[in-house]
SELUM-884512 format. One record per atom (N, C-alpha, C, CB): z, x, y. Coordinates in pm, whole numbers, plus 50000, padded with zeros to 5 digits. Atoms other than C-alpha are relative to their C-alpha. Glycine has a CB too. Layout:
BEGIN
ZXY
...
REM end
This chain:
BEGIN
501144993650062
179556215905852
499895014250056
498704991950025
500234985549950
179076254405871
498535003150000
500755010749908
500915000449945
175986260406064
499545013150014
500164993550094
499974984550045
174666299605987
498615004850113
499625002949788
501434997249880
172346317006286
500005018350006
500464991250217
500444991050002
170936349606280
498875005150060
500045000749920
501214990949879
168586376506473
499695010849944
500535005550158
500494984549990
166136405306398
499585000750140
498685004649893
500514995749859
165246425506690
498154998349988
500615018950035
501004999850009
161766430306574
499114998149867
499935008450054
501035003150085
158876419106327
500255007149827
498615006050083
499794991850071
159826448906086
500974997149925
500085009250051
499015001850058
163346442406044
500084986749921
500895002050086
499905007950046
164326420505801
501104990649966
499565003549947
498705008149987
166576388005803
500164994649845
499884986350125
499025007750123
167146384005441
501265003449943
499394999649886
498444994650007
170696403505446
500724990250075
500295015550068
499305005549884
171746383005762
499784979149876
498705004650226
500065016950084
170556348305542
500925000149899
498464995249917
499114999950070
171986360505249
501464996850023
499845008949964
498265005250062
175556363305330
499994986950113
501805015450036
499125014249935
175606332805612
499714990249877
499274992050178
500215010650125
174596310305248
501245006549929
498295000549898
498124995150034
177476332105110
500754994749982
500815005250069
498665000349937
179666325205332
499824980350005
500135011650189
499845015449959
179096284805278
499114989150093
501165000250063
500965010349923
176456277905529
499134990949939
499155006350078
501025003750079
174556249505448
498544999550105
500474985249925
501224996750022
171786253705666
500075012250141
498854985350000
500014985549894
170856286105869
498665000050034
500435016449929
500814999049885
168696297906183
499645011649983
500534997450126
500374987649960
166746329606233
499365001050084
499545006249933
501044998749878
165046340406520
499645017649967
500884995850192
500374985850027
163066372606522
499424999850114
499165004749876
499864997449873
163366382106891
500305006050066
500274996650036
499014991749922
164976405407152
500884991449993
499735005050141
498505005849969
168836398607217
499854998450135
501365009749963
500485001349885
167666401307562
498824993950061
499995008950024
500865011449974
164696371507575
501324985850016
498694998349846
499345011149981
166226340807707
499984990849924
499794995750088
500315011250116
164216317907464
500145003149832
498444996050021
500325004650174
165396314707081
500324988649971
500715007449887
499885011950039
164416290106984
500844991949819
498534998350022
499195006250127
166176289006646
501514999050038
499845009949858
498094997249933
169546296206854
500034986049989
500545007950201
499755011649933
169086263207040
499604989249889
499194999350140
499765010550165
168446245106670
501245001549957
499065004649852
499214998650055
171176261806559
501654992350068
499745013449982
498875010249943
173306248606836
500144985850024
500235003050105
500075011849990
172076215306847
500354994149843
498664996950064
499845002550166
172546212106459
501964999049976
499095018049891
497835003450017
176876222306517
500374993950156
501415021449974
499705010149846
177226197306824
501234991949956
498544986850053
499225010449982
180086180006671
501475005849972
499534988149909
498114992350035
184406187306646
499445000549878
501924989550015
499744998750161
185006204806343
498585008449963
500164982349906
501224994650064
181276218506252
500755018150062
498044991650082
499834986849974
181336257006280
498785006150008
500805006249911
501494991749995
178506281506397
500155017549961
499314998650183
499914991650059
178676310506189
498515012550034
500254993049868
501134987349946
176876347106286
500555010649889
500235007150202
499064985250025
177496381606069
500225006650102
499455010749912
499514992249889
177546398406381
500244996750124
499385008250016
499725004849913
178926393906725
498665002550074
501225003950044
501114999049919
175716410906854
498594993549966
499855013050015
501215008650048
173156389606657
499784988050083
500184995149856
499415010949986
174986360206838
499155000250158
501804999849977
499794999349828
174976371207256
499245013250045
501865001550055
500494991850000
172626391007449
501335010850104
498514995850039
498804990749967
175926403107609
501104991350044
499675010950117
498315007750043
179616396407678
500114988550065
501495008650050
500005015249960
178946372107955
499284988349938
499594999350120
500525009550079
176576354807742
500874995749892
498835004249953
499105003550131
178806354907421
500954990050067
500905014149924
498105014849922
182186335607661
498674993650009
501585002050225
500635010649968
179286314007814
499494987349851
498765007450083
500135006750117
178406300607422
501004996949967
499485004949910
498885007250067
181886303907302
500784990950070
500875008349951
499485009449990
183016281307574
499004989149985
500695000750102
501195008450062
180356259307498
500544990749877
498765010749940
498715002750152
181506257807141
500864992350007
500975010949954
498735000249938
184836252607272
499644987050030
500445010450117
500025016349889
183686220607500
499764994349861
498444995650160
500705008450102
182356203207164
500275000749863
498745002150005
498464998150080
185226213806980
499535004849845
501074982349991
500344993350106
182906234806728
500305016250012
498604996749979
499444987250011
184276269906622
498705006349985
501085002549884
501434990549937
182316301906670
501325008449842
499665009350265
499484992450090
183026321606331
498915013549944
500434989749890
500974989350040
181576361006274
500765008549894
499515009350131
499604992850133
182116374605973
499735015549939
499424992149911
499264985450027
182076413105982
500605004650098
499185011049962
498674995949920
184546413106267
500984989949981
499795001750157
498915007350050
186466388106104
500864990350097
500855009749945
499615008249893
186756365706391
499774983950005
499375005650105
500725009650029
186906330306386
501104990050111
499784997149821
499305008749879
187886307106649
501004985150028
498954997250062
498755013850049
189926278406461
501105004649974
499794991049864
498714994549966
192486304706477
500375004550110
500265008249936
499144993249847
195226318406727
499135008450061
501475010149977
500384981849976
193946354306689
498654998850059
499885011649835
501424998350007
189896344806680
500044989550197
499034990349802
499455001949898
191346322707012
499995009050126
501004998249961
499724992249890
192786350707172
499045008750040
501065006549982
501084990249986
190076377807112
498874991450101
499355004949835
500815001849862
187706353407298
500375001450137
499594988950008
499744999249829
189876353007600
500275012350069
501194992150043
499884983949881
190676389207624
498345001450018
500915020049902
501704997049935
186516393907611
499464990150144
498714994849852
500275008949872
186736366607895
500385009650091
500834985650018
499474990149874
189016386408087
499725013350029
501255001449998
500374990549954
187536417108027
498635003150093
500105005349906
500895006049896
184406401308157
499684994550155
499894993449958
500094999749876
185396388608443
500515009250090
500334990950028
499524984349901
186826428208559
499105003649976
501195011449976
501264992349970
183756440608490
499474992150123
498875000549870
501315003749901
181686416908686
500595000150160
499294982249958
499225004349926
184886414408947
499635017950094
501664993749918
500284985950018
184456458808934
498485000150077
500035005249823
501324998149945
180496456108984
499984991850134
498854995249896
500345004849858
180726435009305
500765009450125
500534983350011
498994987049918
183486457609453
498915012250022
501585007249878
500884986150003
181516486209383
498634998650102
499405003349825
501555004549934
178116470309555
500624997350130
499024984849927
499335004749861
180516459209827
499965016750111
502054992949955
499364992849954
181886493809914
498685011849992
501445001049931
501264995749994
178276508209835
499064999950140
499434992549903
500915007649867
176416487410126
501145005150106
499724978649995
498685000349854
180036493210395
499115018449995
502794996949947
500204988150006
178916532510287
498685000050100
499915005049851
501244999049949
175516529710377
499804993050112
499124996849916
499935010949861
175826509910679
500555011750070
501134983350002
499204991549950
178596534810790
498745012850030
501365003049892
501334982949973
175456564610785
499154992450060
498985010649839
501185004749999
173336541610959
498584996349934
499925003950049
501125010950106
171416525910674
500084980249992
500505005549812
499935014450003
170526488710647
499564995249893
499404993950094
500255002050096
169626472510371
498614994149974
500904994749968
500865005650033
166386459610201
499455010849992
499584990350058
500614988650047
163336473210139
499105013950131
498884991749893
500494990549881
161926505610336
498684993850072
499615015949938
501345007349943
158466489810568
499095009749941
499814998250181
501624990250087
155206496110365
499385008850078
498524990449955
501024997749839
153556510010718
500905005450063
499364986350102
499474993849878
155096537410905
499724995850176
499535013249977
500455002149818
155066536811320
498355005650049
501295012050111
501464999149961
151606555811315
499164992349935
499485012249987
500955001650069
150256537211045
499434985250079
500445000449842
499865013349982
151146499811231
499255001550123
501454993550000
500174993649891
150006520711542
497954997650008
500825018049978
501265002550047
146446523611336
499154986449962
500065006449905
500045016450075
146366490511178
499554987550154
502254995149914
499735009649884
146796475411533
499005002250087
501335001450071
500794992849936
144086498611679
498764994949916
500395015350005
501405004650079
141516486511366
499744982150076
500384999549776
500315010250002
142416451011399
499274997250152
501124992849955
500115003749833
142116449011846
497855005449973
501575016150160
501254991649968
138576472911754
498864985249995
499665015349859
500615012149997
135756449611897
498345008849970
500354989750165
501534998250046
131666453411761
499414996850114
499424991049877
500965004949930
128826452112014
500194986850047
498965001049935
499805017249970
128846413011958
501084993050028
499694992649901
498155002749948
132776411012073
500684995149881
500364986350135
498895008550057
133936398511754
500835013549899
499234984249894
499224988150059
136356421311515
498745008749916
501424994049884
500514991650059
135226451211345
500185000649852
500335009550057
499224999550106
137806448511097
500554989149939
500825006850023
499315012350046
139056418410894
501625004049962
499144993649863
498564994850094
142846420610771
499785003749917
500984992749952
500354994450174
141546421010424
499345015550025
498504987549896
500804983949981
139836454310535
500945007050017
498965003550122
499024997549959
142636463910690
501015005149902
500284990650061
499145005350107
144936458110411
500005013349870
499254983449943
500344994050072
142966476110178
499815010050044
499344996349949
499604987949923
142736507610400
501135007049960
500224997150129
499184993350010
146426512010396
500514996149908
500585001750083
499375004950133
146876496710053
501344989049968
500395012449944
498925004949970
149006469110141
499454990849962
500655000750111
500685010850014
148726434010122
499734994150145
500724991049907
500015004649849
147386408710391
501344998050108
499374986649992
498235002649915
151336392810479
500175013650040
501654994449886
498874983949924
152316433610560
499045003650134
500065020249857
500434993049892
149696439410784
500564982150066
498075008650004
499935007649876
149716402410981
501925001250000
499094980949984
498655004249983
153686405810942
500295016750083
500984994949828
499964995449893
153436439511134
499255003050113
500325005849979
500425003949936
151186429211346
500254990150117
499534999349944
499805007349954
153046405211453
499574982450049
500095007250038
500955007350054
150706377911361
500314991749867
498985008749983
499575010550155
150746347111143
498614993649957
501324983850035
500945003850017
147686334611170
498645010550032
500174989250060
501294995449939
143586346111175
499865000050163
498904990749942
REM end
C-alpha cells in the first residue's frame, strides 16, 4: 500500500499541491501536518508511519524536506523504513528505495552524515584543547564576581540589634539579581 505524508511550514501555506500529487502518484491514503520541520511532534507523521508498518507498503513524500527535519533525522526514518521492510519513495528527487540507486543515495546521505557529525566533534574537541591551552576552562562564567561574593558574604554574616540576620538570601539574591542556589552555592552554604 502507498502511504502519502506531507508538511506545511505554517497556517498560510497550503497542502493541497503536496495532497494532490501524493493521490497522483497512487496514494491511497495521505497525512498532512501543518508544523515546523523542526517540532519533534507530528502527529500526522507518526499516523503516517504507523499506517506503512508492513514489507512491501511504501511511504511516499514530494519532497525530501517535507519528510526530515534534517539529514540525521531523514537516515534515522529511512532506516526505520528499512527495519520493516517498507520503502521511503520522494517524488521530485526521484528517489525511491526499492531500488539499487534510491538504496545507494540513502547510504551516501548516511555517510555523509556521519562526517559531518564525526567533523563537528573534532572541531569541539580541538576547540576546548585550544582554550584550555590559554588557560580557559570550561562552563559557564560565575554569576558573582570576587567583590560581589565578598558583598554577598558581608550582607548575609550582617547581624540586627536582636542578633538575628539582617538579610535573608532571598534579599540577597535579589540585590545581585541572581537566584537563591548562586548565592548559598557561593557562599558556600547548602542550607538556611
Amino acid at each position: 500500500m502507498r502511504i502519502g505524508y506531507g508538511r506545511v511550514s505554517t497556517q498560510e501555506q497550503n497542502p493541497e499541491a503536496q495532497h494532490d500529487a501524493l493521490v497522483a502518484a497512487g496514494c491511497e491514503q495521505v497525512f498532512i501536518d501543518t508544523a515546523s520541520g523542526k517540532l519533534a511532534r507530528r502527529p500526522e507523521l507518526d499516523k503516517a508511519l504507523l499506517t506503512a508498518g508492513r514489507a512491501g507498503d511504501q511511504l511516499v513524500v514530494t519532497k525530501l524536506d517535507r519528510l526530515g527535519r534534517s539529514l540525521e533525522n531523514l537516515i534515522e526514518l529511512s532506516r526505520m523504513l528499512h527495519g520493516r521492510g517498507v520503502d521511503l519513495v520522494v517524488l521530485d528527487q526521484g528517489i525511491d528505495t526499492s531500488t539499487a540507486v534510491g538504496r545507494m543515495f540513502f547510504q551516501i546521505l548516511g555517510s555523509i552524515a556521519e562526517f559531518e557529525h564525526a567533523l563537528m566533534s573534532e572541531r569541539t574537541r580541538d576547540g576546548l584543547a585550544a582554550a584550555r591551552a590559554r588557560g580557559r576552562i570550561g562552563g559557564q562564567k560565575p554569576k558573582l564576581g570576587p567583590r560581589q561574593v565578598k558583598l554577598a558574604r558581608e550582607m548575609y554574616e550582617e547581624k540586627g540589634p536582636d542578633g538575628k540576620s539582617v538579610y535573608t538570601v532571598e534579599h540577597i539574591a535579589k540585590e545581585f539579581g541572581v537566584t537563591r542556589p548562586t548565592i548559598y552555592r557561593h557562599l558556600g552554604k547548602t542550607t538556611l
